[in-house]
ROVO-789983 format. One record per residue: x, y, z of N, C-alpha, C in turn; residue number from 1; residue in three letters. Coordinates in steps of 0.1 Angstrom, whole numbers, plus 5000, padded with zeros to 4 digits. Example, Ala and Ser with C-alpha at 12.3 -4.5 7.8 and 13.67 -1.06 7.14 Angstrom:
BEGIN
<vexlum <5132; 4943; 5078>; <5123; 4955; 5078>; <5132; 4967; 5078>; 1; "ALA">,
<vexlum <5128; 4978; 5071>; <5137; 4989; 5071>; <5129; 5000; 5079>; 2; "SER">,
***
This chain:
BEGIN
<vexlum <5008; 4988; 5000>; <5000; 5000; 5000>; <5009; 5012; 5000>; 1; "UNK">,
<vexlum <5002; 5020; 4990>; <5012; 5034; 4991>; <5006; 5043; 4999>; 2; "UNK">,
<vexlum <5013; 5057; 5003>; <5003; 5067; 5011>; <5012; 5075; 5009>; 3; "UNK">,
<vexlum <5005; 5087; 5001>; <5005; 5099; 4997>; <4999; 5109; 5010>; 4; "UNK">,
<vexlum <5008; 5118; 5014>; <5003; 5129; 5025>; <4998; 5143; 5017>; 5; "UNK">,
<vexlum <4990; 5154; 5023>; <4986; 5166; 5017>; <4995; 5176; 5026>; 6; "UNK">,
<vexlum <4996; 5186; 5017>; <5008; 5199; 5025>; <5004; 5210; 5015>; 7; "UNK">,
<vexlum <5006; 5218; 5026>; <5006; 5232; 5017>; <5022; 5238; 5011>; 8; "UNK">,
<vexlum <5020; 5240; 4995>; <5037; 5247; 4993>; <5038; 5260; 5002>; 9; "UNK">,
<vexlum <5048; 5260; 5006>; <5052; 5276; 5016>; <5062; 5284; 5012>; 10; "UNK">,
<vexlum <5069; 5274; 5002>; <5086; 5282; 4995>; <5091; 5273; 4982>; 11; "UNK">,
<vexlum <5090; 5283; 4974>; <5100; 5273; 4959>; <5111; 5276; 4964>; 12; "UNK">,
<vexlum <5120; 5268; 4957>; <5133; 5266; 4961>; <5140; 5256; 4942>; 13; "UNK">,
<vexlum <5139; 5261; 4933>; <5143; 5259; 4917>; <5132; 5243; 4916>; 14; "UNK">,
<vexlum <5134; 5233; 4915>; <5128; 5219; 4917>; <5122; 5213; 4931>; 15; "UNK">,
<vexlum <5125; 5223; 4943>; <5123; 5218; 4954>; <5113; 5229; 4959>; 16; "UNK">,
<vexlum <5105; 5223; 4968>; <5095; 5229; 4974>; <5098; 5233; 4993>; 17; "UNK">,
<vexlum <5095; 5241; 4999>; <5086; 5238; 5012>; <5075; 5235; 5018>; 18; "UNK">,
<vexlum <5070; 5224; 5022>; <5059; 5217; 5020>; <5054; 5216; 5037>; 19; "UNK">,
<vexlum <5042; 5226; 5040>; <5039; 5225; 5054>; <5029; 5217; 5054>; 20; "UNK">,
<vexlum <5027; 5209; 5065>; <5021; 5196; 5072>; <5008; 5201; 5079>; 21; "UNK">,
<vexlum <5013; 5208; 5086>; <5005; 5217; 5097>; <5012; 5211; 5110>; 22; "UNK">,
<vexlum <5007; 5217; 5121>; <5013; 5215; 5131>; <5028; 5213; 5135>; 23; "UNK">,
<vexlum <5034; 5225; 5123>; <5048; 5226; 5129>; <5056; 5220; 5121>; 24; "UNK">,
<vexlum <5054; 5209; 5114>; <5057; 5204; 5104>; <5056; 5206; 5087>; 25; "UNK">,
<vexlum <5075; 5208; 5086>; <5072; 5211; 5070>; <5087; 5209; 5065>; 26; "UNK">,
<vexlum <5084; 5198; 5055>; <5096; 5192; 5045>; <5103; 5198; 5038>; 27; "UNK">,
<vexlum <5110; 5194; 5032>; <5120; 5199; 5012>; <5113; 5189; 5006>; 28; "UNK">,
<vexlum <5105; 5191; 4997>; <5103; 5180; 4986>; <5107; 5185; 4971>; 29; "UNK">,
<vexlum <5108; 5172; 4964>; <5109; 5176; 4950>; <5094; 5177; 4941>; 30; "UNK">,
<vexlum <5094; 5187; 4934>; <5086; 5193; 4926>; <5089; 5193; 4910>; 31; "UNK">,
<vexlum <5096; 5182; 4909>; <5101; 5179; 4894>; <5086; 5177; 4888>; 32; "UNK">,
<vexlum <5079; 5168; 4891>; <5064; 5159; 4886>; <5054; 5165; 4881>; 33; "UNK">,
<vexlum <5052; 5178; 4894>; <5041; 5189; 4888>; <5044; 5206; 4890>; 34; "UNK">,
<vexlum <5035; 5209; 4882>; <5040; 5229; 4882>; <5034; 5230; 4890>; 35; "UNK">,
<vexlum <5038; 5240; 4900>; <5030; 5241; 4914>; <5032; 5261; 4916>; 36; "UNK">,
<vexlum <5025; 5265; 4923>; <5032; 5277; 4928>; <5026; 5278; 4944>; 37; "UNK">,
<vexlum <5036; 5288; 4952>; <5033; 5287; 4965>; <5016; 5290; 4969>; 38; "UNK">,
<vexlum <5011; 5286; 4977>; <5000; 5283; 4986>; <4988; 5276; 4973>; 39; "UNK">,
<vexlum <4999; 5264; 4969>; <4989; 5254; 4962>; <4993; 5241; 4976>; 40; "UNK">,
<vexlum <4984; 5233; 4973>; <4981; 5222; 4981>; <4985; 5207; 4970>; 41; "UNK">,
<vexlum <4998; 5197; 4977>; <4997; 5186; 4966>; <4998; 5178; 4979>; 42; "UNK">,
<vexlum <4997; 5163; 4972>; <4998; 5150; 4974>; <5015; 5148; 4974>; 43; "UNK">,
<vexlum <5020; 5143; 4985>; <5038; 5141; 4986>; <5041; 5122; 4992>; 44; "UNK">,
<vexlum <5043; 5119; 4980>; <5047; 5107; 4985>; <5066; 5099; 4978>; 45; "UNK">,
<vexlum <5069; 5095; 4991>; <5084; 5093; 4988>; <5091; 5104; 4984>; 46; "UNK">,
<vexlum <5086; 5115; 4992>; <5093; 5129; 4989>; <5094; 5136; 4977>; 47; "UNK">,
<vexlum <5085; 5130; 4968>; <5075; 5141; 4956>; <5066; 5143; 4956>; 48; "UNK">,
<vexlum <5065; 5155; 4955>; <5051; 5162; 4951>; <5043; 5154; 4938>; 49; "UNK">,
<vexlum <5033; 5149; 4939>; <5027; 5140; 4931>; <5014; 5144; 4920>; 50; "UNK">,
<vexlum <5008; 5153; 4930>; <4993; 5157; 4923>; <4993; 5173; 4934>; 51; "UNK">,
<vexlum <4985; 5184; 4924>; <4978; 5191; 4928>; <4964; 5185; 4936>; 52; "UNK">,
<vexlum <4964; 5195; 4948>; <4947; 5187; 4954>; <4938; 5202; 4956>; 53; "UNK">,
<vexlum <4930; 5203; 4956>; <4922; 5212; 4967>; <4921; 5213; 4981>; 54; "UNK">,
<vexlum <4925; 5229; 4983>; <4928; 5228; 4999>; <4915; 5223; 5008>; 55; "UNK">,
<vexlum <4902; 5221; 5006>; <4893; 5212; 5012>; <4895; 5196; 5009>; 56; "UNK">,
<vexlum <4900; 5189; 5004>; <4908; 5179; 4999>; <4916; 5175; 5010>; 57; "UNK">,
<vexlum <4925; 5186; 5008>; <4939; 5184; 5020>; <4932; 5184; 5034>; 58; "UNK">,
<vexlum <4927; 5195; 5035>; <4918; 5194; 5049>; <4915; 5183; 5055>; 59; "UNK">,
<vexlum <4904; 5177; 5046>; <4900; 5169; 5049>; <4907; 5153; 5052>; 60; "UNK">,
<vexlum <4914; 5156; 5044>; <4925; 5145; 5048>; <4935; 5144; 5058>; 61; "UNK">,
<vexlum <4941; 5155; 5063>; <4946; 5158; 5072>; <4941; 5157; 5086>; 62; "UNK">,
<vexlum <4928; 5158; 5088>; <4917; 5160; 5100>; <4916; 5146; 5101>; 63; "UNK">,
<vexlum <4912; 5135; 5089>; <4912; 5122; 5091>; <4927; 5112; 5096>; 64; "UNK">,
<vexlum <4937; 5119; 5089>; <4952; 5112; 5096>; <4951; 5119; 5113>; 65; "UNK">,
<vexlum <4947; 5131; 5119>; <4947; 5133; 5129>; <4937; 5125; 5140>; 66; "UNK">,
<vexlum <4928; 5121; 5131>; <4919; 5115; 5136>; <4924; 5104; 5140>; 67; "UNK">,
<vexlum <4929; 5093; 5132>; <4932; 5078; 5132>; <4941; 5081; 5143>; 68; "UNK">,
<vexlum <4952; 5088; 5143>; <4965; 5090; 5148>; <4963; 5089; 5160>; 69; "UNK">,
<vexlum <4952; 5095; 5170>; <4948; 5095; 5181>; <4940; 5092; 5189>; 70; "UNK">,
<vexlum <4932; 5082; 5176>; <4929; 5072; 5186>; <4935; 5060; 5184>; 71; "UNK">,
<vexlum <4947; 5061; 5180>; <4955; 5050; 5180>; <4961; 5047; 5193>; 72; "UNK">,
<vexlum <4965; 5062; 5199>; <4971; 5065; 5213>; <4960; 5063; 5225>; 73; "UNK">,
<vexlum <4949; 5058; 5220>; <4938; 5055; 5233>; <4941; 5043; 5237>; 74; "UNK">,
***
């Protein structure tokens, strides 16, 4: 199984991005795959940027990894 995470771009950097998570968290990814510009939202898996998403997309995907995440810790 693969798994693709959602991030908002925060910084180009030539082929590389800065890619915030939320909560404090935010990567280098490469941005070779798709044209992006800052405060777009993609899919990052294996440290590429993979697909443009919609920031209610991301949201919502992100709310559900938060979700699992914690009640994992119950």
């Amino acid at each position: 199984m693969c798994l693709a995470i959602p991030g908002k771009i925060v910084k180009i950097l030539n082929d590389h991005a800065i890619v915030d998570y939320g909560e404090g968290t935010a990567r280098e990814v490469n941005i070779s795959l798709v044209r992006v510009k800052k405060g777009d939202y993609v899919l990052v898996h294996a440290g590429f940027a993979i697909e443009i998403i919609d920031k209610k997309e991301a949201k919502e995907t992100l709310d559900l990894f938060k979700k699992i995440l914690s009640e994992e810790g119950e």
